[in-house]
Short mmCIF file of the C-alpha atoms (twelve columns), coordinates in Angstrom:
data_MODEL
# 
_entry.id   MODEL 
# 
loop_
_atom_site.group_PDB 
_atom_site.id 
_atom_site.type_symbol 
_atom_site.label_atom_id 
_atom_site.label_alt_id 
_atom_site.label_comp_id 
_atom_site.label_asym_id 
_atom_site.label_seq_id 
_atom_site.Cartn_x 
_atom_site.Cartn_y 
_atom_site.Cartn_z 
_atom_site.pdbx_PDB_model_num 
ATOM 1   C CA . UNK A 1   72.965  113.884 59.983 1 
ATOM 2   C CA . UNK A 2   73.657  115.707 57.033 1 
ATOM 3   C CA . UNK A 3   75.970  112.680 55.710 1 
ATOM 4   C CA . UNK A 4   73.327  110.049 56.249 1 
ATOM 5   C CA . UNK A 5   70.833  111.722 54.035 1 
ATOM 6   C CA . UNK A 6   72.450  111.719 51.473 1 
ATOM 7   C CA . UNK A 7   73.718  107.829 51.642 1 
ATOM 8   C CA . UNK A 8   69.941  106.142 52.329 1 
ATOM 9   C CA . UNK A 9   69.694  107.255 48.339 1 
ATOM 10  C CA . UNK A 10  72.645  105.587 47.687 1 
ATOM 11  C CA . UNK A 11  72.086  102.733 49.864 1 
ATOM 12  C CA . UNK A 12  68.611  102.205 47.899 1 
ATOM 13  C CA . UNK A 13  69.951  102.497 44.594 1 
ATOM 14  C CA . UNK A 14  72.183  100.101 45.386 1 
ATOM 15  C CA . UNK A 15  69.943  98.045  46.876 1 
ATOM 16  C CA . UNK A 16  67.159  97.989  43.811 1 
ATOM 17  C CA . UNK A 17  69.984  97.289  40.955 1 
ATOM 18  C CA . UNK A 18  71.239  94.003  42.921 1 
ATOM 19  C CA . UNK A 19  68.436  92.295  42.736 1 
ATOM 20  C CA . UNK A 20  67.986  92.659  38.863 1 
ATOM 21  C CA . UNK A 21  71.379  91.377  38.108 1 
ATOM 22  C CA . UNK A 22  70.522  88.548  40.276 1 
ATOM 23  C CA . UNK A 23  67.346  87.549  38.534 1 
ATOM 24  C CA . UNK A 24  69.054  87.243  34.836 1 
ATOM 25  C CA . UNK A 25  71.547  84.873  36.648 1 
ATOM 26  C CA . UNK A 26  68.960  82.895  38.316 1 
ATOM 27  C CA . UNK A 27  66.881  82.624  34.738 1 
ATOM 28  C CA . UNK A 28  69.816  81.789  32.898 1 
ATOM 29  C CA . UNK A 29  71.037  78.822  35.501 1 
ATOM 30  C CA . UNK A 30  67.592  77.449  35.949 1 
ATOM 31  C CA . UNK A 31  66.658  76.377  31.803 1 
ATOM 32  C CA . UNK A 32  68.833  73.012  32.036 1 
ATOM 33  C CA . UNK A 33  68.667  71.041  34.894 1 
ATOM 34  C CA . UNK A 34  71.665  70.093  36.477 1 
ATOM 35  C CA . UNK A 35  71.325  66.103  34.968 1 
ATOM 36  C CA . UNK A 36  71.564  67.235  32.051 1 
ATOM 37  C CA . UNK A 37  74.727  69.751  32.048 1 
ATOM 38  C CA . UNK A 38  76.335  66.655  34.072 1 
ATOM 39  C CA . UNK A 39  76.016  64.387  31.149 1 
ATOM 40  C CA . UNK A 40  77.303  67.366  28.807 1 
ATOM 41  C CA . UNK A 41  80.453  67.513  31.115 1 
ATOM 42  C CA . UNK A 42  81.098  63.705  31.013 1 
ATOM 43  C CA . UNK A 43  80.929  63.649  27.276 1 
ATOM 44  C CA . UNK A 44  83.271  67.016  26.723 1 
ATOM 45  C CA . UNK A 45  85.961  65.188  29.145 1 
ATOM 46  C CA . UNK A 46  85.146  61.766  27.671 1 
ATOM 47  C CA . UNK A 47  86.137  63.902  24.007 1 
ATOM 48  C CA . UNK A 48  88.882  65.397  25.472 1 
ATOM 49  C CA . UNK A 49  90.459  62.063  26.551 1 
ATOM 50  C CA . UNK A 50  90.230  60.911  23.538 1 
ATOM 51  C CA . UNK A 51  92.185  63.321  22.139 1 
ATOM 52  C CA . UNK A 52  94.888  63.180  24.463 1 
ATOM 53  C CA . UNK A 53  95.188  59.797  23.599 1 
ATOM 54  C CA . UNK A 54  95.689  60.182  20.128 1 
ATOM 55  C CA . UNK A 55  98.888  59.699  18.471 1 
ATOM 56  C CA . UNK A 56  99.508  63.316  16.972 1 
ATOM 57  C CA . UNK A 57  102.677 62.758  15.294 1 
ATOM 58  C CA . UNK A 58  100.972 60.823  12.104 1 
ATOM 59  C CA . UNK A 59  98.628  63.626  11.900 1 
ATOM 60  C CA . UNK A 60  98.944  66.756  9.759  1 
ATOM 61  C CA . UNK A 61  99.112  70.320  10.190 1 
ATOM 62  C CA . UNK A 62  95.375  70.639  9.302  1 
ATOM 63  C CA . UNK A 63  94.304  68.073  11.303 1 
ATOM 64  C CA . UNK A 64  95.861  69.188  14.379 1 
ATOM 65  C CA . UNK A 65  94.764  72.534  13.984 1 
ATOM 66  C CA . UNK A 66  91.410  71.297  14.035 1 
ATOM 67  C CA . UNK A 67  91.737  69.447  17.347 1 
ATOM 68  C CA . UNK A 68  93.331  72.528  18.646 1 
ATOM 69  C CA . UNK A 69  90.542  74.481  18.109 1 
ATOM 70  C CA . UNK A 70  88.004  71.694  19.366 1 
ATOM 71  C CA . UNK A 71  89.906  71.201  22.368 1 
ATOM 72  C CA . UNK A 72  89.675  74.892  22.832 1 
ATOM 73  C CA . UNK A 73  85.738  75.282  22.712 1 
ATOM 74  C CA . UNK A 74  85.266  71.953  24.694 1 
ATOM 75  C CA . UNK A 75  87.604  73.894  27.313 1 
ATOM 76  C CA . UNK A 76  84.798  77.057  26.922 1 
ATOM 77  C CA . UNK A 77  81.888  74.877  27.051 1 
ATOM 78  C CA . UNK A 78  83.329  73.163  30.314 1 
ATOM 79  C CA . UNK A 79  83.935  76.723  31.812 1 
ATOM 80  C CA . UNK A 80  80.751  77.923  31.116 1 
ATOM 81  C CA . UNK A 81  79.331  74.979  32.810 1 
ATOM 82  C CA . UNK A 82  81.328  74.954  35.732 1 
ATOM 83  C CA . UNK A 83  80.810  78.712  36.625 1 
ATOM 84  C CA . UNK A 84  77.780  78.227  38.648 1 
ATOM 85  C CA . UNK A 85  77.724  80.232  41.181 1 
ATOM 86  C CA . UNK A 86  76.817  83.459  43.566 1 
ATOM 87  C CA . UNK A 87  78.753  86.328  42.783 1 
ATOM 88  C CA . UNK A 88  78.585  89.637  45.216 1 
ATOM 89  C CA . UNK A 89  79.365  92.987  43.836 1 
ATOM 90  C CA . UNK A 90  81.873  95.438  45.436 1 
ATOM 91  C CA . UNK A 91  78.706  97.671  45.884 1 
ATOM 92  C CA . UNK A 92  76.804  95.033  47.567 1 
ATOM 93  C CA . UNK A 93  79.784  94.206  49.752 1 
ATOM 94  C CA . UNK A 94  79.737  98.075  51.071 1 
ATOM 95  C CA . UNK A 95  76.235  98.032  51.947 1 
ATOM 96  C CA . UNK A 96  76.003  94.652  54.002 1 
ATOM 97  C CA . UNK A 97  79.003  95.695  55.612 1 
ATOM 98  C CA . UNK A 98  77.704  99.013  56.511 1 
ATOM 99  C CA . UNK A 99  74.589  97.876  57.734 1 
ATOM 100 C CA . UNK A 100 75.882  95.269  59.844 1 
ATOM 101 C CA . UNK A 101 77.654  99.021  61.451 1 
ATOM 102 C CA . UNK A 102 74.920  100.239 61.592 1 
ATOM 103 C CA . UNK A 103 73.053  97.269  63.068 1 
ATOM 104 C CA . UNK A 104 75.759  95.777  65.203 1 
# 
């Protein structure tokens, strides 16, 4: 009994941070709609197959430098975009699978 006094603290605590990680997730997702980042996509691959296509060997070291480094934040940007989704803490794994102990 002893043991299971002290983890319903725990088990709250737990239980009250989760959902105010979640909610600056869901706020940052929800400002552009998902049109929108679509169309942002198409044009960062449309760039980046452009630049693949270009003949580099004409090109100096400046200039290729500069792709480089534009190919580089087009791969961020497409990243950033990409990484929708739900993400469970190693907390929040321990509790659901505790109470489904408990419950089950």
């Amino acid at each position: 009994m002893k043991p299971l006094k002290t983890l319903i603290p725990v088990v709250l605590m737990l239980l009250l941070a989760v959902p105010a990680f979640s909610a600056e997730a869901v706020a940052a997702t929800t400002n552009t709609p998902a049109t929108e980042t679509n169309a942002r996509a198409e044009v960062l691959i449309n760039r980046l197959e452009e630049i693949k296509a270009m003949d580099h060997s004409t090109m100096t070291r400046k200039e290729k430098r500069v792709l480089r480094k534009e190919v580089r934040s087009i791969e961020k940007e497409l990243k950033k975009i990409d990484s929708g989704g739900v993400y469970i803490s190693v907390g929040g794994i321990i509790i659901i699978l505790l109470l489904l102990i408990l419950l089950l």
